[in-house]
N, C-alpha and C positions, 0 to 999 in steps of 0.2 A: 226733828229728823227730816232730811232732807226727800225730796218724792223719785221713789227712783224712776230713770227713762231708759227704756228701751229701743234704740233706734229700729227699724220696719221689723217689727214684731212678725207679721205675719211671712214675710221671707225666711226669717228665721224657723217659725213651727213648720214649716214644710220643707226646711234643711234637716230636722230632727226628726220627721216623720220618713224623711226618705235614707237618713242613714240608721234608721230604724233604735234613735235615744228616746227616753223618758215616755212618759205616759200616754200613748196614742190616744186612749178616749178623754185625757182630761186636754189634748194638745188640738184632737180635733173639735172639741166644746170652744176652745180660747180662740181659736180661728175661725169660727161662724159667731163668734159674737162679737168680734173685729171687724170680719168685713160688714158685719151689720150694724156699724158704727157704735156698741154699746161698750159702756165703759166696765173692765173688769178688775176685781177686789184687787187688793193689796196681796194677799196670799199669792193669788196666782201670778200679778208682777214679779213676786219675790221666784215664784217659782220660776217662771222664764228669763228672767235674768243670772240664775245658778245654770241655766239650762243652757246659756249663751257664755259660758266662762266655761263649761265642760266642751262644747263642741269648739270654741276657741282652743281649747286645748286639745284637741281629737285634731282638729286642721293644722294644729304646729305638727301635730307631732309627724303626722300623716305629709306634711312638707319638709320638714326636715330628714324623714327616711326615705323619699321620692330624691332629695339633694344627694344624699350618700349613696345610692343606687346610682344616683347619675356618674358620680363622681368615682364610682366602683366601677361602672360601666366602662367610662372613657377609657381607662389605663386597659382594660380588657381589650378593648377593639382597638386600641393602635397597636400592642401588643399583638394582637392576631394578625396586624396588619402588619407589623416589623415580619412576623415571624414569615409570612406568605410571602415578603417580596425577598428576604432571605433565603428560602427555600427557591422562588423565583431564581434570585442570582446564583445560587449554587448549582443550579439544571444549565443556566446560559453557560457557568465557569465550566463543569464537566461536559457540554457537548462543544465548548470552543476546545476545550482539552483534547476530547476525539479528534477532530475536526484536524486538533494540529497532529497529533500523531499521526492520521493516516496520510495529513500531507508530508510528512517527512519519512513516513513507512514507503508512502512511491519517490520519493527523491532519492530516497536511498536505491530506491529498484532502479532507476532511471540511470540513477550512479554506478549500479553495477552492471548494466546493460552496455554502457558507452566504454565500463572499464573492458566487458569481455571482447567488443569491439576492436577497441585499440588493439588486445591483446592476438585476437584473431588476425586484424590489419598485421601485427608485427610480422607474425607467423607466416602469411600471405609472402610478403617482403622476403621475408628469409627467402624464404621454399626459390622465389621468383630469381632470387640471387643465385642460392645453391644450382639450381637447375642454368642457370646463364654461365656458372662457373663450370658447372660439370660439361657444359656442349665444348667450354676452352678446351676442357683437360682432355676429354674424348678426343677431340678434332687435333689436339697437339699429340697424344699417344698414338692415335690413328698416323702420323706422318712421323711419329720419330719410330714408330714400328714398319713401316713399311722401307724407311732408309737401312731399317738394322737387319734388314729381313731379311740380305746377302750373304752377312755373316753367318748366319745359322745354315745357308744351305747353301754354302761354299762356291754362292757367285762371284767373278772378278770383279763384280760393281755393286753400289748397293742401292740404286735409283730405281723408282717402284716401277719405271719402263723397260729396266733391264727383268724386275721380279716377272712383271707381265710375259716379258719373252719366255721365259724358263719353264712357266706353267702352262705359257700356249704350247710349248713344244713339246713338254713331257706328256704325250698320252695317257688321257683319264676317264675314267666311265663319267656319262653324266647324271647319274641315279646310284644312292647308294644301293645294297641289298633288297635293304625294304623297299624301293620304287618311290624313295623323298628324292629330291635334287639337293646335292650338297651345297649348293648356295643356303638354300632355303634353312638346312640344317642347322648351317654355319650360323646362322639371321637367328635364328631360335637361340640358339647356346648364347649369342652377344648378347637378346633382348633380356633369357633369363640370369645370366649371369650378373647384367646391371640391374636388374630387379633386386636381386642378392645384395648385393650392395649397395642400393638404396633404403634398404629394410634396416640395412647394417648403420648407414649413414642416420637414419632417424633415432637410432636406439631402440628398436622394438623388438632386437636380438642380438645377441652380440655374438658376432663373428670371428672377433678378437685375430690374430697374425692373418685370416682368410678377407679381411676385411681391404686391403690393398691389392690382395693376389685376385679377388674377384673382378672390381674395375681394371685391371691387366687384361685377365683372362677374357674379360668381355671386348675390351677394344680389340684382343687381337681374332676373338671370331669375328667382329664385322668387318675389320680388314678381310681377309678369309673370303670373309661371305664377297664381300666385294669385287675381289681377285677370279675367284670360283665362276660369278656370274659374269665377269667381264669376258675369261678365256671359254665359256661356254659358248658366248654369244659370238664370239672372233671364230670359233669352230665351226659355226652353223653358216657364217659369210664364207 
């Protein structure tokens, strides 16, 4: 029978004293008479050598569930790690999502700003128009009124210098009842009457057949008023 060998003996009894295997008082006996160079029986070789095949086996095993922990570990932390930069990209995707909604929530505003612009600009336009059209039709009513003016009060001529004589000559008060001056009067009834029909002209009332007789009736107060203050003032020279 072969002699069994034990390679460093005594590293080994203090591997099994420290993970607390086999017989402390017979492991600390074999270790002081080791380092005291004394050679020990056969029994207790046999014993340290069964004792070095169990902690061989206690170190696999003990390496082999350290490997699978490991190896259980990794898939864990990249996993938690997939999962955080996931969660990461879905915070960047929902706040570039915001980010674009409310750039196009003000584009949109920007867009309705410049629309109501335009629409106001048109508006402006019109009004600018209407009102350049209306001083024609006034300033043309005013002179085809003043020519027709003969016929209604049966002058031989119908030229606004013959109208002018007719009213310088006919003696008139210059104040009505109330103490107005009938130019002045006249000048009121023109301004309100084309108000009338500027109201009418917007649509913000409808006037309906009073809507032409207004603009009439106002030109021909300011003619009126015109007439009134010119033979006043031919009175007073």
């Amino acid at each position: 029978m072969s002699e069994l060998v034990i390679e460093h003996p005594i590293p080994l009894i203090e591997n099994l004293l420290k993970a607390g295997k086999g017989d402390e008082g017979r492991l600390l006996y074999l270790r002081k008479a080791l380092k005291n160079g004394k050679v020990i029986y056969e029994s207790d070789k046999n014993y340290l050598y069964s004792m070095q095949k169990e902690y061989s086996e206690i170190l696999f095993t003990e390496n082999t569930s350290e490997k699978q922990s490991q190896n259980i570990s990794v898939p864990k932390k990249l996993s938690k790690e997939i999962k955080n930069k996931s969660t990461k990209t879905q915070r960047k995707t929902s706040q570039t999502k915001e980010t674009f909604d409310s750039f196009e929530f003000e584009l949109e505003t920007i867009k309705g700003s410049l629309q109501d612009l335009k629409t106001k600009e048109s508006k402006i336009k019109d009004n600018l128009e209407f009102l350049s059209m209306n001083r024609e039709i006034l300033t043309q009513t005013t002179i085809d009124r003043s020519n027709s003016f003969g016929s209604f009060s049966n002058l031989p001529k119908t030229t606004p210098s013959d109208l002018f004589e007719l009213i310088k000559n006919t003696p008139t008060m210059e104040k009505t009842k109330i103490g107005i001056k009938k130019h002045d009067v006249m000048a009121y009834v023109s301004a309100g009457l084309f108000s009338l029909w500027f109201v009418g002209y917007s649509n913000l009332i409808d006037l309906g057949v009073f809507q032409g007789l207004s603009l009439g009736f106002s030109a021909g107060a300011a003619v009126s008023a015109g007439l009134f203050y010119r033979k006043l003032k031919s009175e007073k020279n």
